[in-house]
KOLBAZA-383187 format. One record per residue (C-alpha): residue number from 1; x, y, z. Coordinates in pm, whole numbers, plus 32768, in hexadecimal, padded with zeros to 4 digits. Example, Ala and Ser with C-alpha at 12.3 -4.5 7.8 and 13.67 -1.06 7.14 Angstrom:
<pakes>
nr|c1|c2|c3
1|84CE|7E3E|830C .
2|8557|7F96|82CA .
</pakes>
This chain:
<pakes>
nr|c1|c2|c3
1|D93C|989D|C34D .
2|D8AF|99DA|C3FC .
3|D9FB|9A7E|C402 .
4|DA3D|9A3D|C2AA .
5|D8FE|9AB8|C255 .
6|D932|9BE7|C34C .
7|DA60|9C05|C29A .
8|D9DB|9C2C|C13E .
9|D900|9D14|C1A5 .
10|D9D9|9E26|C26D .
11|DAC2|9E33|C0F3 .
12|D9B2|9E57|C03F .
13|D939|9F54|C119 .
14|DAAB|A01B|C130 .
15|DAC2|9FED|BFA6 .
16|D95D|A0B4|BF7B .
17|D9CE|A1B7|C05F .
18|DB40|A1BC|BFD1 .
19|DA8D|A20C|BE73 .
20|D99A|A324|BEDD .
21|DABD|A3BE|BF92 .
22|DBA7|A3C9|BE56 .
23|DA48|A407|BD76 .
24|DA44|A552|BE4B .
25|DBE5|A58C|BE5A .
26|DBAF|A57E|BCF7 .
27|DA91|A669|BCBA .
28|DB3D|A754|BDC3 .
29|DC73|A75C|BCD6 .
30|DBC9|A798|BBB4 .
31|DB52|A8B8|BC1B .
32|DC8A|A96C|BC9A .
33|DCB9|AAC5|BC4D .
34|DE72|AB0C|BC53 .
35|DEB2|AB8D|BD71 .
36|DF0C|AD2B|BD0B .
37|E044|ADBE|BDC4 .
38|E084|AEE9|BEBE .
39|E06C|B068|BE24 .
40|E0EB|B1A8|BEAA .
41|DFC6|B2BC|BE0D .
42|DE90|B2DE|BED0 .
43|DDB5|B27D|BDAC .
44|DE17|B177|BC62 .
45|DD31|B0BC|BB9D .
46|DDCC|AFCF|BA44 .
47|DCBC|AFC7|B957 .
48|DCA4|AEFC|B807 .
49|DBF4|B005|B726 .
50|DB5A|AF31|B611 .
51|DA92|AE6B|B737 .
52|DA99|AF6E|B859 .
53|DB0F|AE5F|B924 .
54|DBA8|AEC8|BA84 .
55|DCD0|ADEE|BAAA .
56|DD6B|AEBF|BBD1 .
57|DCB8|AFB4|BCC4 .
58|DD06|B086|BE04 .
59|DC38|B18B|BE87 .
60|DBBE|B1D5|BD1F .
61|DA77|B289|BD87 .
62|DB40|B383|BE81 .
63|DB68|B4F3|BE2F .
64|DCA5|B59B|BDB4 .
65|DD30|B6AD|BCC5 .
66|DD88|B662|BBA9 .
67|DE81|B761|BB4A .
68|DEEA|B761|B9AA .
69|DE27|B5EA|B966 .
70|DD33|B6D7|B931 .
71|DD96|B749|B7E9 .
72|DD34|B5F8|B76C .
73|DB9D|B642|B78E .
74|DC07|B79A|B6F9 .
75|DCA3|B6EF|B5C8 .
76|DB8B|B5E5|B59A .
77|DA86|B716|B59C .
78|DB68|B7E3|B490 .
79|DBA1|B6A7|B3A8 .
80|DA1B|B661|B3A2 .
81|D9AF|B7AE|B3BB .
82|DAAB|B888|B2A8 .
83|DB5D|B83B|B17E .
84|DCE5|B81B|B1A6 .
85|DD1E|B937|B096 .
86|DC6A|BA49|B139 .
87|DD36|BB31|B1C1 .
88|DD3E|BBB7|B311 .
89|DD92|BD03|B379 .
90|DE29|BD03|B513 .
91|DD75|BE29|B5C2 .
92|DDEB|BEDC|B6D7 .
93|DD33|BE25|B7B9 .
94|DDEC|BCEC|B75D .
95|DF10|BD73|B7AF .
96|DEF1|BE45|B8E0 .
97|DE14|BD3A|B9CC .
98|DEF3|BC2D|B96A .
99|E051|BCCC|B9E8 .
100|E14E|BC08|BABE .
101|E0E3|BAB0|BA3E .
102|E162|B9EF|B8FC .
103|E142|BA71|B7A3 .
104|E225|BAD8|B666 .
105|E219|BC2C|B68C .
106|E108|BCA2|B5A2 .
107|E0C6|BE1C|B56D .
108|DF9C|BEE8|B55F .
109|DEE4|BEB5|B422 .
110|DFC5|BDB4|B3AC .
111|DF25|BCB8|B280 .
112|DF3B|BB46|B29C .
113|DE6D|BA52|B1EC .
114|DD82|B949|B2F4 .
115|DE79|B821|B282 .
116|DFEA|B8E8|B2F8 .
117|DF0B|B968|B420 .
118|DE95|B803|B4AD .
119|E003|B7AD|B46E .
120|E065|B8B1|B574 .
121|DF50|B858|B633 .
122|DFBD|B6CC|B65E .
123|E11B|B6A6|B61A .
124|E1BE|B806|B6A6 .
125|E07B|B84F|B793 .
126|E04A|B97E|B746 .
127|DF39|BA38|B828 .
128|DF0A|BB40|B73F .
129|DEDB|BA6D|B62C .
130|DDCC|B9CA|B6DA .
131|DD15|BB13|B741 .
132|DD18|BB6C|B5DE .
133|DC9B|BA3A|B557 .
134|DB5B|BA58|B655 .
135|DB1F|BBD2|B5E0 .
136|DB21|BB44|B474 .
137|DA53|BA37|B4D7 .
138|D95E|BA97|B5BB .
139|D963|BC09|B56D .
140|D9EE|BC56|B6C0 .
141|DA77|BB84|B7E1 .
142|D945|BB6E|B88B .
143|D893|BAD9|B782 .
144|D99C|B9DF|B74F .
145|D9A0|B98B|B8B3 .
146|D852|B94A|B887 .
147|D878|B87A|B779 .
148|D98C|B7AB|B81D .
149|D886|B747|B942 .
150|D783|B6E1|B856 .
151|D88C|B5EC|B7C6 .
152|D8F5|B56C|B914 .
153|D767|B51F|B93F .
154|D72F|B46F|B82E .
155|D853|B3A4|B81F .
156|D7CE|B342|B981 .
157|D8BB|B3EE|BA59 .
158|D873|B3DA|BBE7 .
159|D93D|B49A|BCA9 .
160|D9D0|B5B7|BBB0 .
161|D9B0|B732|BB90 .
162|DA78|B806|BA82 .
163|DA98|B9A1|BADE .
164|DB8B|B9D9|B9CE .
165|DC2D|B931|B87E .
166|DDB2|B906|B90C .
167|DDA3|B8A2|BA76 .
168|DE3E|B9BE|BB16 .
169|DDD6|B9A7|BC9C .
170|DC7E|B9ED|BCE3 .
171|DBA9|B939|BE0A .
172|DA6A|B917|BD36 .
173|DB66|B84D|BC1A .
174|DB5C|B6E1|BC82 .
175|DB33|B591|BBFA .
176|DB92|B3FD|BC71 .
177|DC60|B2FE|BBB6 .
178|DAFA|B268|BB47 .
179|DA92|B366|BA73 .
180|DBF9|B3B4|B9F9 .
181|DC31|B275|B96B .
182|DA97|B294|B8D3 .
183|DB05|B3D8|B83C .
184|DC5C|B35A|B7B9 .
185|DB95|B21D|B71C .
186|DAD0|B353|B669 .
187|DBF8|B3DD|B5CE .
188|DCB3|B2C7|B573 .
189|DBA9|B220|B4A6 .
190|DBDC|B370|B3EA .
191|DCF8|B339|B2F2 .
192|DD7F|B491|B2C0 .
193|DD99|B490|B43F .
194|DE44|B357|B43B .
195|DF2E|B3FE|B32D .
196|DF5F|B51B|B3F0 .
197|DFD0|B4B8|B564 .
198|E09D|B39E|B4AE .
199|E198|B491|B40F .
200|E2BC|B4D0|B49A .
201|E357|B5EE|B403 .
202|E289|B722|B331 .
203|E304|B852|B297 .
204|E1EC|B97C|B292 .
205|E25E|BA5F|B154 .
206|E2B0|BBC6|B186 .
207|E14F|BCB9|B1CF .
208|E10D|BE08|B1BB .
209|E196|BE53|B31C .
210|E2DA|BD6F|B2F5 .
211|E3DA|BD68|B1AA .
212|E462|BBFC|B250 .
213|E3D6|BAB1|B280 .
214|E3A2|BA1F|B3B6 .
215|E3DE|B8D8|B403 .
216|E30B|B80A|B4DF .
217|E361|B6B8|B5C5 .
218|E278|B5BD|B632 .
219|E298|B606|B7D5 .
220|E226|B477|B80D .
221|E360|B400|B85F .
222|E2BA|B295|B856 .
223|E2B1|B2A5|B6B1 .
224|E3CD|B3BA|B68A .
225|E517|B3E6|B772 .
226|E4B5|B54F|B797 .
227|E591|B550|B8A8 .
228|E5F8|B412|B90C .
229|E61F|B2B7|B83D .
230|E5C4|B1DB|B95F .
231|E444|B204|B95B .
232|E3FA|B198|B7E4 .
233|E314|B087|B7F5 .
234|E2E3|AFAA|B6A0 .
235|E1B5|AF99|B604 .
236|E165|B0DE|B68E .
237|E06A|B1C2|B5AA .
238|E053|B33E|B649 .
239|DFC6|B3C7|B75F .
240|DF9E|B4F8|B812 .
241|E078|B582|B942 .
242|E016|B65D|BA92 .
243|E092|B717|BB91 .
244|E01E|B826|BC83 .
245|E0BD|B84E|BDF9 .
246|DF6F|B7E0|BE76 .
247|DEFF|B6EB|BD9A .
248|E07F|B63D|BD85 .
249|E0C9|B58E|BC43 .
250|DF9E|B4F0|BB7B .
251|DFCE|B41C|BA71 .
252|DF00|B359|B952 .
253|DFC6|B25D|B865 .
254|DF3D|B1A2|B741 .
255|E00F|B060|B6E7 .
256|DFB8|AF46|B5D7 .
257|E05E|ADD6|B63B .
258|DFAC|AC7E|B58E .
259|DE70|ACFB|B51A .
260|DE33|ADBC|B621 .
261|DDE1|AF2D|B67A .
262|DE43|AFCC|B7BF .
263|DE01|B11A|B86F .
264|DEB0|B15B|B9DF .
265|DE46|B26E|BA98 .
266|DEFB|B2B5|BBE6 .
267|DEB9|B40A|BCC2 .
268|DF52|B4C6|BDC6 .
269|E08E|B428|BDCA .
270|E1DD|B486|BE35 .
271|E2FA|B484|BD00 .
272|E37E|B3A2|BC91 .
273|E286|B29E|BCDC .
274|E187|B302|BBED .
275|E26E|B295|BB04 .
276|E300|B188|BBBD .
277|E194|B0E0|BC14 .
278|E120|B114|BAFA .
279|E203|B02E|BA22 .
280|E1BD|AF3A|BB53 .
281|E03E|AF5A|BAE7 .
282|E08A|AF19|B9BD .
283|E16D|ADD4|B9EA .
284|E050|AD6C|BAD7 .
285|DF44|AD81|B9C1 .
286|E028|ACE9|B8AE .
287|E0BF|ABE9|B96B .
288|DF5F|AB47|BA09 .
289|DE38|AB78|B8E8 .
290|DDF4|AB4F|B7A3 .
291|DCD6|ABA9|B6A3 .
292|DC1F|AA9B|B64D .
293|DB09|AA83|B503 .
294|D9C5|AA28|B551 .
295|D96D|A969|B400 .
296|DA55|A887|B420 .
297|DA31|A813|B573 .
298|D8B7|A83C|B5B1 .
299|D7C3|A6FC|B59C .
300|D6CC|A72D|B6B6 .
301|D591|A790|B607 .
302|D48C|A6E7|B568 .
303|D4EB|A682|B3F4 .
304|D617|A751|B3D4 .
305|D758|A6A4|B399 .
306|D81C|A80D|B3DB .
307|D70C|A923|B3ED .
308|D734|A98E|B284 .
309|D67D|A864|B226 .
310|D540|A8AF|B2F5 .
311|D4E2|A961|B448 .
312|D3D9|A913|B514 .
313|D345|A82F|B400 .
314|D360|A947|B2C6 .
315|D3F9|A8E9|B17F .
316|D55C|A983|B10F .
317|D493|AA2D|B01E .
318|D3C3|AB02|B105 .
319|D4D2|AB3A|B239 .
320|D622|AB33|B290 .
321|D762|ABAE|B32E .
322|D88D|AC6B|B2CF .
323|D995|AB5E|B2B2 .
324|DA9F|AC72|B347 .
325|D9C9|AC63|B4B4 .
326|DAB0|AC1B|B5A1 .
327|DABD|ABBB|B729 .
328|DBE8|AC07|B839 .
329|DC3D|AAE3|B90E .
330|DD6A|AA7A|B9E4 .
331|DE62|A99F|B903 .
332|DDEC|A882|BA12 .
333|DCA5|A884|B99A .
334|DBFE|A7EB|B8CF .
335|DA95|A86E|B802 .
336|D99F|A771|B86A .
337|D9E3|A7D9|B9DF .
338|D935|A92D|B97A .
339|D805|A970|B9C8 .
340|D6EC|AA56|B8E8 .
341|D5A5|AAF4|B8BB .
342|D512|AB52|B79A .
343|D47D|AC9B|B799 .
344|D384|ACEE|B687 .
345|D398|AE53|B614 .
346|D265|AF63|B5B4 .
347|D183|AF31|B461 .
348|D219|AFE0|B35A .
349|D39A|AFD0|B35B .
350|D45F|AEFA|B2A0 .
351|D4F8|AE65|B3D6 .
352|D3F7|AD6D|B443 .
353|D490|AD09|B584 .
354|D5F4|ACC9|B64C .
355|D67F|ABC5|B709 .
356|D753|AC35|B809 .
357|D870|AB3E|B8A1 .
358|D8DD|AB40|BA0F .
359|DA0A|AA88|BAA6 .
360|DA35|AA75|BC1C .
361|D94C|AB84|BC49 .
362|D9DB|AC71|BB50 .
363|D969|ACE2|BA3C .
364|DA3F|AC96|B907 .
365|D995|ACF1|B7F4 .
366|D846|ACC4|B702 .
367|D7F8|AC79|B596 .
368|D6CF|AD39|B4D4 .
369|D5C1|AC5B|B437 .
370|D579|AD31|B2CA .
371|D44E|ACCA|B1DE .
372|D4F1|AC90|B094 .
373|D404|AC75|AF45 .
374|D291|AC5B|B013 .
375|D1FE|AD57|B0CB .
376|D1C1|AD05|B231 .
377|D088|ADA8|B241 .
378|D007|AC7F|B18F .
379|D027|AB5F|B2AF .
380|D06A|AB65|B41F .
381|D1CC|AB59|B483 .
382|D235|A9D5|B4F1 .
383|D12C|A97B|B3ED .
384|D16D|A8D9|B271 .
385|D047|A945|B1AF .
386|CFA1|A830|B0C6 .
387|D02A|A8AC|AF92 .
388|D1A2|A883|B004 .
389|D143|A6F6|B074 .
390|D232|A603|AF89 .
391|D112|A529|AEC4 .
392|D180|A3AB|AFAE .
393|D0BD|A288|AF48 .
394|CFCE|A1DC|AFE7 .
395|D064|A0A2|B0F7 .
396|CF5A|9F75|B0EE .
397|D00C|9F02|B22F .
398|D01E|A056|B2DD .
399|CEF5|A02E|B420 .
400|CDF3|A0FD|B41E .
401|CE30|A235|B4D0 .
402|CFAD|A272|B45C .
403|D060|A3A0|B419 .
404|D08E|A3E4|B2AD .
405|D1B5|A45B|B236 .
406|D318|A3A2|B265 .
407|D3EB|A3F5|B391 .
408|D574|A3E9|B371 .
409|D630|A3A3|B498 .
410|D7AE|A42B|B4A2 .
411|D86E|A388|B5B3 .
412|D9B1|A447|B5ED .
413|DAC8|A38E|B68B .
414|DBF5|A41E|B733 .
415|DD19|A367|B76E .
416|DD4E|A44A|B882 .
417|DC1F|A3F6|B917 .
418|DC25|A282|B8E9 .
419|DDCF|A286|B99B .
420|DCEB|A31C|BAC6 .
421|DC0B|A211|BAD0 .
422|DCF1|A11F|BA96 .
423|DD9B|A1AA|BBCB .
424|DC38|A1B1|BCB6 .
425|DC3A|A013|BC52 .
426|DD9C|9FE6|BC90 .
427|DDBE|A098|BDEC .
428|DC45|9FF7|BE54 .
429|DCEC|9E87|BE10 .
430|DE26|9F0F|BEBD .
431|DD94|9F6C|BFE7 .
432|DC83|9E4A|BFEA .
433|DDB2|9D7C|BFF4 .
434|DE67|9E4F|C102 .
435|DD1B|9E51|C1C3 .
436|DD0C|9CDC|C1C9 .
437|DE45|9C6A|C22B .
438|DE47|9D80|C33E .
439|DCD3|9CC5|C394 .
440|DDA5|9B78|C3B2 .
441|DE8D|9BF4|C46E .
442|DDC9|9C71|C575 .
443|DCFF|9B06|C58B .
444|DE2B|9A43|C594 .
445|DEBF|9B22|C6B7 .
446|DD83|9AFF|C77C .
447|DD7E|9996|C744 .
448|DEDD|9960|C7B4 .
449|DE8E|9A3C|C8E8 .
450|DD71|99A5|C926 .
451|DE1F|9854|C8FA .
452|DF37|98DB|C9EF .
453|DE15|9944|CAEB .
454|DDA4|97EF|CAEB .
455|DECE|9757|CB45 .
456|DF12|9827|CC67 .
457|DDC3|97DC|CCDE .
458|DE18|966D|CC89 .
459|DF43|968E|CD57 .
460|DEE3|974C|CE87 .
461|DDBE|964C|CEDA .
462|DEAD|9531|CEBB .
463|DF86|95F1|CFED .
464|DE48|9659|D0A9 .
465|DE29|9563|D1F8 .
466|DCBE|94EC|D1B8 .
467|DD42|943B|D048 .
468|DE35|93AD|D0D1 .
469|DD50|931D|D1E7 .
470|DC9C|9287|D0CB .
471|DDC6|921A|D02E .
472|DE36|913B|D162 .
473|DCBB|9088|D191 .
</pakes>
């Protein structure tokens, strides 16, 4: 009875420790972040831009030149600083300190309006089209210059410091992949940028310095076979090309795939494999996440069925979320293995608060809480004021003490999550099972060799002289 008992008890004990061990197998898988693959360029970072979300990263905080991406802060100052139709007039300047590098040949004095002169700037990277846009801009270079730091600040750039508008070589002209792909998610949320460094092919009319058109090409051979057909990536959106002998090739891509957004930035690389690694980026990104809403998959908080229907205890009527917000996670995730924080914002702004979602220890993403038809000012944030209480009549058989107000419970079930259970149960019988039979096992051999002992013993006193002595009387 005590080794049956013994018994029972060593399964039970193996089947508790069987299920925490596959409890924690299981929360380890659930937060797995894909494992990202092998690069050539000293720095790359994969950003989605709606969320900011870092999906791939290498040295992204180190210092390098930038060469021509450059001309993409220059472009996102122009667009928000000048009107396309003004026209610009290239000064001698412009021309003379930008020698020996890329352009399309413009004269002194020549006329081009800002729109033909950002196309020169993005598509044929033009360095004298960029000087002359940051004269026009800025009033001279310096003050441009200027100007193109103060972006970089605010759009919370760490590591980055502009000396001129087109990237020629300069030791004091640096940035990191970081802030490129924080200055890229700038531009592209501006849609005459995204116009822009889309195009592949523009004609600039004849000017007063040339009777012909020219004819530009987009140089990103990743949305254009400029060159070459092999690097065309689908679903990619623009982009801006670099290349200096001491910076080696730079690159930043844009690409659009299921919903999603992507910038890749790589640096100092050695051609072909910006182009090379950066379709690899790409496939990485694509191939492992996915945007997921946050309406439609949120239920954690207090008497909200999806967010929109209440946060932190407010009506719909007084707060809610865009139903656009969206979260990044691995396609082997799933949304309640997120984790967030809600973040109230400053009095006075019609965002009221954020929560922001991490997976694995990244972040992937928030969703602004806006007032909607009530001013906030008028209760505390997490609080319903009484006016906004649904009238709920009186319970005779509610005790004293209870919380007014009814409470709805939403139980989600997942078949996914209810196959994994299923599986815990199954493989804790299994090895209960496996674990008691190898239990009888080892009693029965000890009892047989035990039983064998005995008859040895049995045997050897029966031969020893003194038994059989005994024997004889």
């Amino acid at each position: 009875m005590k080794d049956k008992k013994k018994q029972k008890f060593l399964s039970l004990l193996l089947g508790i420790c069987c299920f925490l061990q596959v409890g924690n197998l299981h929360v380890c898988a659930s937060e797995y972040w894909p494992e990202s693959p092998e690069v050539e360029p000293k720095s790359a970072i994969i950003m989605e831009l709606s969320t900011g979300t870092i999906l791939y990263e290498k040295n992204i905080n180190d210092q390098h030149y930038p060469a021509s991406i450059t001309k993409i802060m220059t472009t996102l100052l122009a667009l928000e600083n000048a009107d396309l139709n003004e026209v610009i007039t290239f000064s001698d300047r412009a021309i003379d300190e930008t020698r020996g590098g890329s352009g399309i040949a413009r004269d002194y004095g020549e006329q081009m309006t800002m729109e033909q002169t950002l196309y020169g700037v993005m598509l044929a990277s033009g360095n004298e089209c960029a000087f002359a846009v940051a004269e026009h801009v800025g009033g001279t270079m310096e003050k441009f210059v200027d100007m193109m730091n103060d972006k970089a600040a605010e759009l919370g750039c760490v590591n980055t410091h502009f000396s001129n508008p087109h990237g020629l070589q300069d030791e004091n002209h640096y940035t990191c992949a970081y802030d490129m792909a924080l200055i890229a998610q700038a531009a592209y949320a501006n849609e005459t940028f995204r116009i822009i460094t889309g195009t592949a092919r523009y004609t600039i009319p004849p000017t007063n310095k040339h009777d012909e058109q020219t004819d530009l090409q987009n140089h990103n051979e990743m949305l254009y076979p400029f060159r070459y057909n092999k690097y065309v990536y689908e679903g990619c959106t623009g982009g801006k090309t670099g290349y200096t002998t001491t910076a080696n090739s730079t690159l930043v891509t844009f690409a659009e795939r299921d919903g999603m957004t992507l910038v890749c930035v790589v640096m100092d690389s050695q051609a072909p494999a910006h182009w090379t690694d950066s379709r690899l980026l790409f496939d990485y990104a694509f191939d492992n996440f996915q945007m997921v809403n946050i309406v439609e998959h949120e239920t954690r908080y207090p008497s909200s069925e999806n967010l929109q229907k209440g946060v932190l205890n407010n009506q719909e009527a007084f707060v809610k979320i865009s139903e656009k917000a969206a979260i990044v996670l691995p396609k082997t995730a799933e949304f309640a293995d997120t984790k967030s924080e809600i973040i109230v914002a400053d009095a006075g702004s019609d965002v009221v608060g954020s929560i922001v979602y991490t997976y694995a220890g990244h972040p992937v993403g928030r969703a602004d809480i806006t007032r909607t038809d009530m001013p906030v000012s008028e209760f505390q944030f997490g609080e319903v004021p009484d006016t906004a209480q649904p009238d709920i009549a009186e319970d005779e058989n509610r005790p004293d003490g209870a919380e007014e107000g009814i409470k709805k419970i939403h139980i989600v079930i997942n078949w996914k999550v209810i196959l994994i259970v299923a599986g815990i149960i199954l493989g804790i019988i299994l090895l209960g099972i496996l674990l008691k039979k190898f239990i009888d096992n080892f009693y029965i051999i000890k009892h047989n060799r035990e039983v064998k002992r005995r008859r040895r013993q049995q045997i050897k006193d029966m031969r020893s002289p003194r038994r059989r002595h005994r024997r004889r009387w």
